[in-house]
N, C-alpha and C positions, 0 to 999 in steps of 0.2 A: 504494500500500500504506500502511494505517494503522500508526504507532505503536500497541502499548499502551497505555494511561494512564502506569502505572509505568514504566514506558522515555522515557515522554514528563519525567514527575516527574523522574525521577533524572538528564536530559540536561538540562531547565531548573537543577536544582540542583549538575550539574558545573559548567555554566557559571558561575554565581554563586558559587561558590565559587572556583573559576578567575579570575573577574575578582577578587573580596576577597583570593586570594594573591599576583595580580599589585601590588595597588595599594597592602594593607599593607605592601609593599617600601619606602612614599615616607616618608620623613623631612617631616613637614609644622609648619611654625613660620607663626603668626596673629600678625602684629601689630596691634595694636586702642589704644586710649586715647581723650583727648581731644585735639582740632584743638591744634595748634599745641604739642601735648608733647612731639613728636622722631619721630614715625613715619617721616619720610622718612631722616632719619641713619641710623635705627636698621634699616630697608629697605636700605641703601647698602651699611651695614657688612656684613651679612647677604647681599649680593652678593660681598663680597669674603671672607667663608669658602666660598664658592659653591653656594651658593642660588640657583636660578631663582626673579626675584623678579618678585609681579606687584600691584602698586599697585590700589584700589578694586574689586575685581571684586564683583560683583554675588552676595549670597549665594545667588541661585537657581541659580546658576551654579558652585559651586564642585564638585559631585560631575561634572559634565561635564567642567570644568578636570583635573580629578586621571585618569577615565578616558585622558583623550587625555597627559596625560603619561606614564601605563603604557605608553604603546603608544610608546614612545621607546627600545625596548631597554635600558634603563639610562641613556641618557643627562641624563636628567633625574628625578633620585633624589631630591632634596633641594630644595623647593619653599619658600618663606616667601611671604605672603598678607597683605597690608596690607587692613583693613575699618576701616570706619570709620562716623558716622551717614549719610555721604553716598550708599548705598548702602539699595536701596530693601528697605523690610523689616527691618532691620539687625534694630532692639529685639527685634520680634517673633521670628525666622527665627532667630536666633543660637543659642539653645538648643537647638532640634529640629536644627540643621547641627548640632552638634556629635553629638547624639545618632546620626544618622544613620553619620556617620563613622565614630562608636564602634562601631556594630553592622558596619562594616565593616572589622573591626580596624584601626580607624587612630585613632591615638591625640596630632593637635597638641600641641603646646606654644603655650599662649596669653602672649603676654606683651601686657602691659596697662602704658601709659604715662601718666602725670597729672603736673600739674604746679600748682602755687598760681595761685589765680585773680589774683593782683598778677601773676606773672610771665607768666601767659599775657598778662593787658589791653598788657603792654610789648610781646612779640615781635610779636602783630599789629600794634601800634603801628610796632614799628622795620619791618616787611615790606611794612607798609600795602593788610595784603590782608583779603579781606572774611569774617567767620565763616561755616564751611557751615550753622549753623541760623542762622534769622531770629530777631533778635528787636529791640528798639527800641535798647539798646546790645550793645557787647562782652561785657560784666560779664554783661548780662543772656542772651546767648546763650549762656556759657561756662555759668552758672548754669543754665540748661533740658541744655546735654549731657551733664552729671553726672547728672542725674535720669535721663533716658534711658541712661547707660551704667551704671548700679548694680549692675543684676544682673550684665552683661555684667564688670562688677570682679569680681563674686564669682565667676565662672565660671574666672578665668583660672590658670593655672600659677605667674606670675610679677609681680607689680606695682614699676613701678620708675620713681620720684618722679624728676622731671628738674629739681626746681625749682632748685639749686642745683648740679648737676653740668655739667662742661664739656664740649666734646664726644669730648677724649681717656675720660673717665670715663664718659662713657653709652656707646663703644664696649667700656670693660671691665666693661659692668655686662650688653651683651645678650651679650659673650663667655663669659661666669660662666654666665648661663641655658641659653647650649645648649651649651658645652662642659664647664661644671664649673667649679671654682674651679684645680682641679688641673692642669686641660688648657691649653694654649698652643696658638696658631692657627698654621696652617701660614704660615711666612713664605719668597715665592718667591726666591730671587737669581739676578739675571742676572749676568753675566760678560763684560762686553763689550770688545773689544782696537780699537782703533783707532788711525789716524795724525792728530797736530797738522796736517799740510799740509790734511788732508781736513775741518778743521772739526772741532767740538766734539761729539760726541753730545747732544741736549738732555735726553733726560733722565736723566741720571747723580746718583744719590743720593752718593757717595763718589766718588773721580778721584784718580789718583793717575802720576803720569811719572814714566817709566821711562827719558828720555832722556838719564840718567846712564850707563845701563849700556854698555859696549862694546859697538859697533856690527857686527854682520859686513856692511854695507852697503861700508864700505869694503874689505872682503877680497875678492878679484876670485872666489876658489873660492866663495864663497855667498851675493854679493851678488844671485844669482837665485832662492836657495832662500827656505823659511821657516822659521817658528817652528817648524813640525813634524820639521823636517827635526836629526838628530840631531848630526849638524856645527855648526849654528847654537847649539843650549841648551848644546854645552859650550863653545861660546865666548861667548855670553854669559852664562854662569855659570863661566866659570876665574879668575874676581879673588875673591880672599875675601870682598869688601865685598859683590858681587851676591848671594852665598846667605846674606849677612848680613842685607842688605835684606828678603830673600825671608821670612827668619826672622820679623824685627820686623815683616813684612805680616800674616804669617800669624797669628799672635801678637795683632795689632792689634784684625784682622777677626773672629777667634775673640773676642775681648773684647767689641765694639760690638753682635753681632749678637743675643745674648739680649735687647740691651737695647732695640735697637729690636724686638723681636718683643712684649718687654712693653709698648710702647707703644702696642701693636696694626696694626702695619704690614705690609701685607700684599706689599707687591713690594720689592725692595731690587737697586739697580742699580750695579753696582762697575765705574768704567771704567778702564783700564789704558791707558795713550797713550806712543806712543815718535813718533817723527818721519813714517815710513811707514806703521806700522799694519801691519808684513808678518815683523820679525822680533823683536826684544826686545819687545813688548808683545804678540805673539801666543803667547811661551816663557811671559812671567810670568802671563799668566790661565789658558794651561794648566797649569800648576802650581797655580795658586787654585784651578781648579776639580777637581781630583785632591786637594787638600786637604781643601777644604769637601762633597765628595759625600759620603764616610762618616760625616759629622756633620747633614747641613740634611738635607730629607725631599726639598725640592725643588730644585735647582741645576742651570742652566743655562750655557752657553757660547756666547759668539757674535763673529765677527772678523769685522768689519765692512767691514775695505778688505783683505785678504788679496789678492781679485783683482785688486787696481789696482796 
């Protein structure tokens, strides 16, 4: 049995519109410049507000890339897209991708990096790696990918000179472009309790022992219990000075924690250490971590030797 025409018409055009509502959903950030201006920092940082990030892809390619992300249920909303001339067509193709996109309501944020031709000839110098256009020097290939990326400056969202920023500062310059000036980046905290006998955790931002506080390892009723256990927190918490301590933590880690989030830091790891890892430093991170949930967007908990 034949379609109609119009039944055919209006079933091609649900679909089309069906996929432009699925795919409008993606949050899409272009990073583009010239070689050696910070694209890959700037791709990094861009993973750590979480972004699926995907380095050179090929612009013929990019409306197939975005398809097959829709089709991810949500899991991947939020895409950033490194291009660059290395990528065949680039000069040409970059206007009409763009346009294309547009007619697909999707609407990038192009952020465009450059940097002074003195400070590029250095970082290849200090890298000692080779420029992706040809040309007979450095000077002279940096010089042909400005020409080649002209339009592609005038096309973009954002333009953002790296010649003298560090890279604390280029991380708060591509933060400003997709979050705003006003927005802060979600910064994650872990909560980690372990024992001195068991080793160090290695990667602890902050550390702090707890192997002052009274012990219930020596009290025969709870030296098999833990930090969860309600016998245990009010014994290690019946001296004044442990909910003194508890105080000045709280107090401390409330202070420090805007400050690295302005620095642009995206994981922060607080470890709490008593001698076993089973009952005063599984009380005090639970406790941190009932303090700091109604305040951080993301907080975690984690006791690392409870079982041992």
């Amino acid at each position: 049995m034949q379609w109609p025409r119009s039944a055919c018409r209006a079933y091609r055009q649900y679909k089309r519109e069906a996929c432009v509502g699925v795919v409008s959903s993606l949050d899409l950030v272009i990073v583009t410049g010239l070689s050696g201006a910070g694209k890959t920092k700037a791709m990094g940082y861009l993973e750590d507000l979480g972004y699926y990030a995907m380095d050179n892809l090929p612009i013929s390619l990019m409306s197939q890339f975005l398809d097959l992300a829709s089709q991810t249920d949500g899991r991947i909303s939020k895409i950033a897209v490194a291009l660059d001339v290395r990528s065949s067509g680039f000069k040409t193709q970059f206007h009409s991708m763009l346009q294309r996109l547009r007619a697909r309501d999707i609407h990038p944020r192009v952020i465009f990096l450059e940097a002074s031709s003195r400070v590029l000839v250095n970082r290849f110098s200090e890298t000692r790696r080779r420029h992706p256009l040809p040309g007979s020097t450095v000077s002279e290939s940096i010089r042909n990918e400005r020409g080649l990326l002209a339009e592609v400056r005038e096309l973009s969202s954002v333009i953002i000179d790296t010649t003298d920023l560090t890279v604390s500062e280029l991380k708060d310059r591509v933060r400003e472009a997709i979050l705003g000036s006003q927005e802060s980046q979600t910064l994650t905290i872990n909560i980690v309790s372990f024992g001195y006998k068991n080793g160090l955790p290695i990667d602890l931002d902050l550390l702090f022992d707890v192997r002052f506080l009274p012990n219930p390892y020596y009290n025969g009723d709870l030296v098999h219990r833990t930090g969860f256990d309600r016998g245990v927190i009010l014994y290690v918490l019946h001296e004044p000075y442990a909910q003194q301590f508890f105080a000045r933590l709280a107090d401390f880690v409330d202070f420090v924690l805007p400050h690295y989030q302005e620095e642009g830091k995206s994981y922060l790891t607080i470890g709490i250490g008593c001698t076993g890892g089973r009952h005063r430093s599984v009380v005090i991170a639970n406790m941190l971590y009932h303090h700091l949930k109604p305040r951080a967007k993301v907080v975690h908990v984690f006791h690392r030797d409870l079982q041992k």
